[in-house]
SEDO-638044 format. One line per 3 residues: number of its first residue (from 1); for each residue z, y, x of N, C-alpha, C, O, CB. Coordinates in steps of 0.2 Angstrom, whole numbers. Each point is the difference from the previous one (the first is absolute). Last residue first. Glycine has a CB too. Layout:
BEGIN
NUM	Z:Y:X:Z:Y:X:Z:Y:X:Z:Y:X:Z:Y:X  ...
//
This chain:
BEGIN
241	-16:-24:15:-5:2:3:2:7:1:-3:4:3:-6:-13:-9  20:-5:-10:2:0:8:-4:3:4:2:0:5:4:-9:-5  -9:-2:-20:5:9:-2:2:3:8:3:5:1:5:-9:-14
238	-19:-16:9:-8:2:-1:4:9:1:-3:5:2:-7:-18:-12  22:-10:8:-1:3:8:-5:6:0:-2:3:6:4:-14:0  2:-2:-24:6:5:1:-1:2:5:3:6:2:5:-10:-7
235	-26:-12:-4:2:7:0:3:4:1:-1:6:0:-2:-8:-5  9:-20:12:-8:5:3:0:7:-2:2:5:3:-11:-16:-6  26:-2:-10:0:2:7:-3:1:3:2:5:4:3:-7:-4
232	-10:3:-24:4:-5:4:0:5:8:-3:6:1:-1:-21:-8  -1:25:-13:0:-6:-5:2:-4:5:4:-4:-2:-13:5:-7  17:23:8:-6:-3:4:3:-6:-4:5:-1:-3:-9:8:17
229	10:22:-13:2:-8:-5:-6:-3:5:-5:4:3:10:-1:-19  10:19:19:-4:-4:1:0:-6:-2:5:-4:1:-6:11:7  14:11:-24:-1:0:10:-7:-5:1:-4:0:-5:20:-2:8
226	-7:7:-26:0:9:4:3:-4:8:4:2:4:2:10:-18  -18:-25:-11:7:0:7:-2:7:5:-6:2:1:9:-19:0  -15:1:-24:3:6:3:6:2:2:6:0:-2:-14:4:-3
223	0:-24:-1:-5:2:-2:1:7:3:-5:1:3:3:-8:-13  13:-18:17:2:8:-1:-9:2:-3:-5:-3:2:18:6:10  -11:-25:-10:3:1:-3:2:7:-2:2:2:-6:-2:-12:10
220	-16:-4:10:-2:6:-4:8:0:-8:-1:1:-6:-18:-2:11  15:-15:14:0:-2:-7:-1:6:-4:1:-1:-6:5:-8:8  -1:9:22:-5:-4:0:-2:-2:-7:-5:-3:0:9:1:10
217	8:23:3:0:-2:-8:-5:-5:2:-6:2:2:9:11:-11  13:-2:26:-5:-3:-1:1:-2:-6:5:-3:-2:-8:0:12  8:26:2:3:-5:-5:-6:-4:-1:-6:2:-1:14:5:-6
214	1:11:26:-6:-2:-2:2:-5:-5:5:-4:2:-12:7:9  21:16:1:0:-6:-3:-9:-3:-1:-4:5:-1:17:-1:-4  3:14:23:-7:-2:-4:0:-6:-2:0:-4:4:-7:11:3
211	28:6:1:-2:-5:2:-5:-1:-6:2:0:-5:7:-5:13  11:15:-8:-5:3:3:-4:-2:2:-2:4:5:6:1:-5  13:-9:-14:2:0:8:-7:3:2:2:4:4:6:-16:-2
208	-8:8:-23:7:7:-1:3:-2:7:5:1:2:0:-1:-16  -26:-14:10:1:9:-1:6:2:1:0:4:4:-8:-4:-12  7:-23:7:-4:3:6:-1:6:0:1:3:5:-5:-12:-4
205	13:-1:-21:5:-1:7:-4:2:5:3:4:4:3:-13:-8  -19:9:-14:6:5:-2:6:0:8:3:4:4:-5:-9:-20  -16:-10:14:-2:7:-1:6:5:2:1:4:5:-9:-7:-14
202	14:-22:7:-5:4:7:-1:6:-2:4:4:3:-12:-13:0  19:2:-21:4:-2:6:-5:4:7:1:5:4:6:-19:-11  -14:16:-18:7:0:2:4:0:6:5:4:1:-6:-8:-8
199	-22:-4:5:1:8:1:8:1:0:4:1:5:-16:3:-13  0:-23:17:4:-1:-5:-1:7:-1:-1:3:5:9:-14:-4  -20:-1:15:-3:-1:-4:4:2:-9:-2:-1:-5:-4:-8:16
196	3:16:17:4:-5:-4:-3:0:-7:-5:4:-1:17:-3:9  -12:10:22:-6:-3:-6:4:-2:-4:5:-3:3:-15:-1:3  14:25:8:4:-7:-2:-6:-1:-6:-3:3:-4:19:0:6
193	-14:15:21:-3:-2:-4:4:-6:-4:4:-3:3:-15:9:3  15:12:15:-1:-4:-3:-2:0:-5:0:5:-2:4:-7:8  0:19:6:-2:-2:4:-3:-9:-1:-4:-3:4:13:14:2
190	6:7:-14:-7:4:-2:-5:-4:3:-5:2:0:8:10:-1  22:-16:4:-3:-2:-6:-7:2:-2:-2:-2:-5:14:1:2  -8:-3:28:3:2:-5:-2:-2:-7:-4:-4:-1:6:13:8
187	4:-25:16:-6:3:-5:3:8:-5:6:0:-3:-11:-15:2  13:-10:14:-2:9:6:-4:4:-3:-5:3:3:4:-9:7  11:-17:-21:-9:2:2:0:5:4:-6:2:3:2:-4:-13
184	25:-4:0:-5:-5:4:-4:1:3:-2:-3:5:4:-2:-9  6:21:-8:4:2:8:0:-7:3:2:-1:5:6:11:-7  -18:-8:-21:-2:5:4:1:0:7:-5:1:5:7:5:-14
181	9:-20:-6:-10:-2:2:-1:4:6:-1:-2:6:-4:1:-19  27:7:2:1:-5:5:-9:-3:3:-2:-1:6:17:-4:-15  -13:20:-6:5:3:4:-2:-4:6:-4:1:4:15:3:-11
178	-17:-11:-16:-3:4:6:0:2:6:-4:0:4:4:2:-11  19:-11:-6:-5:-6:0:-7:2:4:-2:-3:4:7:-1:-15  12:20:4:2:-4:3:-5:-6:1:2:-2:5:10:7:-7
175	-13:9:-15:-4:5:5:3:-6:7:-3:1:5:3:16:-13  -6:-28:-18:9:2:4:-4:4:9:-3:-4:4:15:-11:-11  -24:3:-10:3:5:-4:5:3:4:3:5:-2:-6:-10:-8
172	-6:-17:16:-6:6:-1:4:6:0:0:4:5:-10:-10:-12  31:-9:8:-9:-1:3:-6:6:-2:1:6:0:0:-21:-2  27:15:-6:-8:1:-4:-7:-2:2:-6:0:-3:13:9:2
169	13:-13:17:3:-1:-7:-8:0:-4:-3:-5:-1:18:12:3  -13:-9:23:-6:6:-4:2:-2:-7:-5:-2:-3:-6:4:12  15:-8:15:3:3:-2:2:4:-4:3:5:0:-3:-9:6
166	-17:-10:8:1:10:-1:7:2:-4:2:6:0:-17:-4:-2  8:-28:5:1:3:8:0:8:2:1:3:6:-6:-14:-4  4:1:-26:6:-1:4:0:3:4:5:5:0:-5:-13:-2
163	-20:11:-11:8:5:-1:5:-4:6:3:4:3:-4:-1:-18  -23:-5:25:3:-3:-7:8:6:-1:4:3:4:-11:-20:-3  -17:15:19:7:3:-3:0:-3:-9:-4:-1:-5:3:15:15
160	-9:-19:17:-3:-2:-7:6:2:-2:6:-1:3:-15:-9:-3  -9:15:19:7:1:-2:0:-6:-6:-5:-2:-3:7:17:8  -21:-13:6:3:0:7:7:0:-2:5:-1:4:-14:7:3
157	-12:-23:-15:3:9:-2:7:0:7:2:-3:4:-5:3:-21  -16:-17:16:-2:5:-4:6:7:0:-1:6:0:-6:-17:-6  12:-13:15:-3:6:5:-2:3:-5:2:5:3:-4:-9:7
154	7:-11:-23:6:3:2:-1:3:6:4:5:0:1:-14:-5  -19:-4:-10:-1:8:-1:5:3:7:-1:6:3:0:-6:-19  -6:-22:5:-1:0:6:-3:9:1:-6:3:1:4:-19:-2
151	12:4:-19:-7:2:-1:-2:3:9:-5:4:0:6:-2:-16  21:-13:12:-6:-4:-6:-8:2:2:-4:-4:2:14:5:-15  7:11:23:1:-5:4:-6:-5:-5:-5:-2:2:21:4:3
148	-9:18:-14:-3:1:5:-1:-4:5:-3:2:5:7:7:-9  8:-12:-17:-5:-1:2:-6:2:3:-6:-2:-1:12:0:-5  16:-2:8:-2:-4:-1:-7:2:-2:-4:-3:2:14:-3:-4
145	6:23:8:-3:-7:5:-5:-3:-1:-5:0:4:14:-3:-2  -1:15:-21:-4:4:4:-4:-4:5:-6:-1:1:14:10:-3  10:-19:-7:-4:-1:-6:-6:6:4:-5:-3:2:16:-1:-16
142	9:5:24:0:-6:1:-6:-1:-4:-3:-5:3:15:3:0  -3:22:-6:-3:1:5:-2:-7:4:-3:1:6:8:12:-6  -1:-5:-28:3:-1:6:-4:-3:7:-4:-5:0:12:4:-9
139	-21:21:-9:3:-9:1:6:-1:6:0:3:5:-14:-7:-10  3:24:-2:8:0:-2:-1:-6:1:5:-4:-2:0:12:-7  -22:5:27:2:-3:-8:7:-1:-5:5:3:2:-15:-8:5
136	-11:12:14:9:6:-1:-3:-6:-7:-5:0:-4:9:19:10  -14:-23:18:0:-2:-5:5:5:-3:4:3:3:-7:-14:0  -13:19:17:7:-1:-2:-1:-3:-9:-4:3:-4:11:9:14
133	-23:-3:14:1:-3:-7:7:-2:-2:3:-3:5:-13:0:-4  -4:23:16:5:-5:1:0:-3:-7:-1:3:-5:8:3:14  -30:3:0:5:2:-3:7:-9:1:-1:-6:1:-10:18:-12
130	-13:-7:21:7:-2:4:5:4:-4:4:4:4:-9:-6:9  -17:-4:-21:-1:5:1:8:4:4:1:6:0:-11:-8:-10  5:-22:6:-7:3:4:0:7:2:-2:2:5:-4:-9:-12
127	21:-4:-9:1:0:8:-4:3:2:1:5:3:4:-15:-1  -9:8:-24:5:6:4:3:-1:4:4:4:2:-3:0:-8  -18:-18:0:-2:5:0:4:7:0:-3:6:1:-5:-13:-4
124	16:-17:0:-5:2:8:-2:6:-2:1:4:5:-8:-16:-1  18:7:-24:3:0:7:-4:3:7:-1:5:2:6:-16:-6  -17:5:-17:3:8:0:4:1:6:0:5:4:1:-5:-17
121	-11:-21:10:-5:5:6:2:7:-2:-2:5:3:-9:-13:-4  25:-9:-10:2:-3:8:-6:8:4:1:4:4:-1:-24:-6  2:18:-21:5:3:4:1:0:6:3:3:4:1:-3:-10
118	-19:-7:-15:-1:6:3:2:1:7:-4:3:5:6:-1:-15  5:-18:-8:-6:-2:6:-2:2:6:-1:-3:5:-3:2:-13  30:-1:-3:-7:3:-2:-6:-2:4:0:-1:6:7:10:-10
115	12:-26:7:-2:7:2:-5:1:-3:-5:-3:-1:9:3:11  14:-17:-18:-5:2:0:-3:6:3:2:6:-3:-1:-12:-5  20:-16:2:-1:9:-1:-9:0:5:-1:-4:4:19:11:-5
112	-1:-28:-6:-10:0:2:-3:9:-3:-5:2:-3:3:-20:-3  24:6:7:-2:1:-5:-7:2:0:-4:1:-5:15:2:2  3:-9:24:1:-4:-5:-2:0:-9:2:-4:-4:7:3:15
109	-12:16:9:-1:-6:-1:-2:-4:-3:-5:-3:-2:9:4:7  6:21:-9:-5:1:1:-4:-6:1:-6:0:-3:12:10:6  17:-14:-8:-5:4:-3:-6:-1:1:-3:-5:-3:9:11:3
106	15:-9:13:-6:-4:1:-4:2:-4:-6:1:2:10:-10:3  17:14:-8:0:4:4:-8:-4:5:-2:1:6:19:3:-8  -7:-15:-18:-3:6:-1:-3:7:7:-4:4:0:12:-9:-12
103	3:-18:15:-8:0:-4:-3:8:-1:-5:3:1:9:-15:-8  18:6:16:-4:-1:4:-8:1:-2:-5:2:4:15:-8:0  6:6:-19:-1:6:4:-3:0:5:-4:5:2:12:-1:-6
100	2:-22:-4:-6:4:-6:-2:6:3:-5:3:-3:11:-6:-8  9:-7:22:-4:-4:0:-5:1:-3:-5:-2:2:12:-4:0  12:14:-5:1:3:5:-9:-2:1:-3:5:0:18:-7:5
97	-4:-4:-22:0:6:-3:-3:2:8:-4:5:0:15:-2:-11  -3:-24:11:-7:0:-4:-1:7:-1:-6:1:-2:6:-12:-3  19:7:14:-5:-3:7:-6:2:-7:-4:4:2:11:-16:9
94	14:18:-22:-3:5:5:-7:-2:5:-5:4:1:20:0:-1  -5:-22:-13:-4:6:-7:-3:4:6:-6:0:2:15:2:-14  4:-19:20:-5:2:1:-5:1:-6:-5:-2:-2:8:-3:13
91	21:12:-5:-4:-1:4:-7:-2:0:-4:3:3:14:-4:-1  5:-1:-23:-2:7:4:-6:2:6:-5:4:-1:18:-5:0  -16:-20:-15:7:3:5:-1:8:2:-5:3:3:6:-17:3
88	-18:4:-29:5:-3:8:5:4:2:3:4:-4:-12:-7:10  -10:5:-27:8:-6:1:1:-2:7:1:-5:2:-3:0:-13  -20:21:-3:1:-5:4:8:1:3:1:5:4:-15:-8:-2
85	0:14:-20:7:-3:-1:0:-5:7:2:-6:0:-2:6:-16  -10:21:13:-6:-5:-3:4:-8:0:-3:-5:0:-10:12:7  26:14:-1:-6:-1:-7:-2:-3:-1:-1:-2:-6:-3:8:5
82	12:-8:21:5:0:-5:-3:0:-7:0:-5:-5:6:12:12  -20:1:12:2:-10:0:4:-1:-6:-3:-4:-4:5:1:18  -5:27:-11:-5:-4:-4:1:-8:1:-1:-4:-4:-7:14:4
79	23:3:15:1:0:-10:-5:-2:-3:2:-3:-6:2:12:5  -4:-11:24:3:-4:-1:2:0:-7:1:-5:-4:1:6:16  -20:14:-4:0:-6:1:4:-5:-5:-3:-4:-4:0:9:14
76	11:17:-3:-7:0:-7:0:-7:-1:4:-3:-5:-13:13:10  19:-5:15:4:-3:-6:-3:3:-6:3:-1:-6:8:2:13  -24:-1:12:4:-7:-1:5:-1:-2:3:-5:-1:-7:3:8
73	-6:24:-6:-6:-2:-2:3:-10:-1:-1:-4:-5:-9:16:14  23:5:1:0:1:-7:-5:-6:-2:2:-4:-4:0:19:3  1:-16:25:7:-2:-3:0:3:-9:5:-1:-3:2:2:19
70	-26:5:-2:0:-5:0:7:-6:-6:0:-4:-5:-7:11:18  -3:20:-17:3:-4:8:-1:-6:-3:0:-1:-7:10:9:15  -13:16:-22:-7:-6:1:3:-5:7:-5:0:5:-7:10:-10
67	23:11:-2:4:-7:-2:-3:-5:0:2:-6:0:3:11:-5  -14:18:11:3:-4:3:7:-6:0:4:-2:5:-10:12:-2  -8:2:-18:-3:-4:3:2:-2:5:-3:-5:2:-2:8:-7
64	13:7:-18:2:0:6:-4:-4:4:3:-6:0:8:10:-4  -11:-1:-21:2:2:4:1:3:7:0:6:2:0:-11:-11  -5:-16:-1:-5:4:-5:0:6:4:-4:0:4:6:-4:-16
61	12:-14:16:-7:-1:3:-2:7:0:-1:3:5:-2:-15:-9  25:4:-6:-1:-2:8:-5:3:3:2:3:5:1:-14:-6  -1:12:-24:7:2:3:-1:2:7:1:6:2:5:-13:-9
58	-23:-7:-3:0:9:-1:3:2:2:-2:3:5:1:-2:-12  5:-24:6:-7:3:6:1:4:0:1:3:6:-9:-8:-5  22:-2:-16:2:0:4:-5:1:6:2:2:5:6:-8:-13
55	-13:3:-13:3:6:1:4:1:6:2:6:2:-3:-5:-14  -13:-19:7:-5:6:0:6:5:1:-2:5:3:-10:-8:-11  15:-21:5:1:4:7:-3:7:1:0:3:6:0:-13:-2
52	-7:-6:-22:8:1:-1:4:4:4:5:2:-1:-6:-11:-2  -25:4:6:4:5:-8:8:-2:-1:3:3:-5:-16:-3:-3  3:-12:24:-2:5:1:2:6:-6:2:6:0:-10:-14:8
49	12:-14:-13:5:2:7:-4:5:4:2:1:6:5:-13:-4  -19:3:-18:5:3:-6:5:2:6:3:6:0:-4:-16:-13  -17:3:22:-3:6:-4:6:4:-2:1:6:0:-12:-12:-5
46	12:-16:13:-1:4:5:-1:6:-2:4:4:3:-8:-11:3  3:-12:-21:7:1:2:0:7:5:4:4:-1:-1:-18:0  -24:6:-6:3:6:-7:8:1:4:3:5:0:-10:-11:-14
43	-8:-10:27:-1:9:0:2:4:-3:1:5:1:-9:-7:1  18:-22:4:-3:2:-5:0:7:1:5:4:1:-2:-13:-8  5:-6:26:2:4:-5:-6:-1:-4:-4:-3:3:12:10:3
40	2:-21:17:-6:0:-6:1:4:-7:1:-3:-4:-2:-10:7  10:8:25:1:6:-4:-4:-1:-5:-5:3:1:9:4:7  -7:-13:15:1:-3:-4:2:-1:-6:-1:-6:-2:-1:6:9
37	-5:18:9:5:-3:1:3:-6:-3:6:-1:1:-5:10:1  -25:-4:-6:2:0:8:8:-2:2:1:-4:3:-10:14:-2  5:0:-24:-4:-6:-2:2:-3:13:6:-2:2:-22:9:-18
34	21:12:8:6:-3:-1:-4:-7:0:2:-5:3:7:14:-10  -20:9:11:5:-3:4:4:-5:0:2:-3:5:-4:11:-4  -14:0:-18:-3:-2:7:7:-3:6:0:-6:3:-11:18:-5
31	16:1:-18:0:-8:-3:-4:-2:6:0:-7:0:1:8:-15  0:20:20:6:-2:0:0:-6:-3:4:-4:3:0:13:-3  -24:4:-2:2:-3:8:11:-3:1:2:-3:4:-14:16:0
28	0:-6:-28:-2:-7:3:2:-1:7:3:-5:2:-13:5:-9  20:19:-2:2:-5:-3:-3:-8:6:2:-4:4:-1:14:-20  -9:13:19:8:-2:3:1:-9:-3:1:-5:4:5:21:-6
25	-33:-10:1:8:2:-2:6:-2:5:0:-4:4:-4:2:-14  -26:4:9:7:-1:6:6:3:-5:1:6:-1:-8:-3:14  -19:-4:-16:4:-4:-7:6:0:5:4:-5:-1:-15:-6:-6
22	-5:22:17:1:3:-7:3:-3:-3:2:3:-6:-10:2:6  12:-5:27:-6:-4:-4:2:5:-7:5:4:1:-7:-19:4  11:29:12:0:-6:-1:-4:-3:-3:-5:3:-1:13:-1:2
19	-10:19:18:2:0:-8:0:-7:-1:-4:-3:4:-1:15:-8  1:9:24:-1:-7:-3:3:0:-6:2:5:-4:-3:-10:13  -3:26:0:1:-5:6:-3:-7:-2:-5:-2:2:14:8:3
16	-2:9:-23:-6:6:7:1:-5:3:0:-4:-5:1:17:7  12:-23:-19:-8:6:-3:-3:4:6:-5:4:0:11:-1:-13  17:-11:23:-3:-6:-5:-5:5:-6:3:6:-2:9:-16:3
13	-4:20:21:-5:-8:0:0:-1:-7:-6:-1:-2:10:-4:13  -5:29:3:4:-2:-4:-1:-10:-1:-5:-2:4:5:18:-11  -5:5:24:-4:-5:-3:5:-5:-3:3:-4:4:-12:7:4
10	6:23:10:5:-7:-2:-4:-4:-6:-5:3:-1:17:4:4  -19:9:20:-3:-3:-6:7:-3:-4:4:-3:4:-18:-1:2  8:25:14:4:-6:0:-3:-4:-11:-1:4:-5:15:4:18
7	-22:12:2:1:-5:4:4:-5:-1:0:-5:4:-2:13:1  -14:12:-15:4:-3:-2:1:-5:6:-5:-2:2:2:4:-15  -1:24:5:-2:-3:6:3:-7:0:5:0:2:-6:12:5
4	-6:8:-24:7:-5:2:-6:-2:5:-6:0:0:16:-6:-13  -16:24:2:5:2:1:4:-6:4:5:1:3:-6:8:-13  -17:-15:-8:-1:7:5:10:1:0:4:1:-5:-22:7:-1
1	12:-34:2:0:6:-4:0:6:4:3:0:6:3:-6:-15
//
């Protein structure tokens, strides 16, 4: 955009980066697991201990993103085992809550998530132009790994910022989560750009830092939006010129 000199990229993942199959539920990937742990549930049971634990995710999740850790996410776990009535010991209720998570924190793998087509030659072509790249997402930063490891990305970028490791209660929304990109990157905020695909959160969150949003609408969902819109990431690089 006239005025910006852009040296630093950030690039949101799930709708801008990649994204899962179209039939991918919470529900089925969990009756997946369980199926593996040997664990034989009915999908309706999983559904119904996912709607019994709903208010209790809110409480924890909704909130505050830096509650997205490991040790919440395996007593999530250990409550829906509950739900779905399976009967053990303390001990190893906790090993399968532990063990479950092992899965989830594989995702990306183990659910057969998907790089846009686009992205790999959108990549290379902002290295090319030796802008620094940085993932900025709210997923937890184990589930990021993974799939930068899946889709043989993980030299692709040079930072990778989530609310935890910024300390960013609100993530996008919170000027601390920027903060933190920014003074990964050696960059000012006039200096960078944020591809993502949500306005709420990217747009919005990337502006009141000051940071050039560009919104990927791949489904022409937004009809009119007061920033830079692009159907995938090719085009987003097109605001950078």
């Amino acid at each position: 955009m006239r005025g910006r000199r852009v040296k630093a990229v950030f690039i949101d993942m799930d709708g801008t980066l990649v994204h899962l199959p179209p039939d991918f539920t919470s529900a089925h990937f969990l009756q997946r697991i369980c199926h593996k742990l040997g664990l034989e549930v009915k999908l309706e049971r999983i559904e119904r201990a996912f709607a019994e634990t709903e208010d209790w995710w809110q409480r924890h999740f909704t909130h505050d993103f830096t509650r997205w850790t490991r040790e919440n996410f395996v007593e999530h776990n250990r409550r829906l085992l509950i739900c779905r009535g399976l009967d053990r010991k303390e001990d190893e209720l906790n090993n399968l809550a532990e063990r479950v998570q092992d899965y989830w924190e594989r995702l990306p793998e183990e659910a057969g998530e998907l790089l846009y087509p686009e992205a790999r030659a959108a990549l290379e072509g902002l290295a090319a132009r030796g802008l620094i790249l940085g993932i900025l997402s709210h997923r937890p930063l184990h589930t990021i790994q993974s799939s930068l490891r899946k889709h043989g990305l993980t030299q692709s970028f040079d930072i990778i910022v989530n609310p935890w490791l910024a300390d960013a209660p609100r993530g996008k929304l919170d000027p601390v989560m920027w903060e933190y990109a920014l003074g990964k990157a050696g960059v000012m905020p006039d200096e960078a750009a944020h591809f993502g695909d949500r306005y709420d959160h990217d747009v919005l969150g990337a502006r009141a830092a000051g940071v050039l949003p560009v919104l990927i609408d791949r489904e022409g969902k937004y009809k009119e939006v007061d920033c830079p819109k692009a159907v995938d990431l090719l085009q987003a690089t097109d605001f950078l010129s």
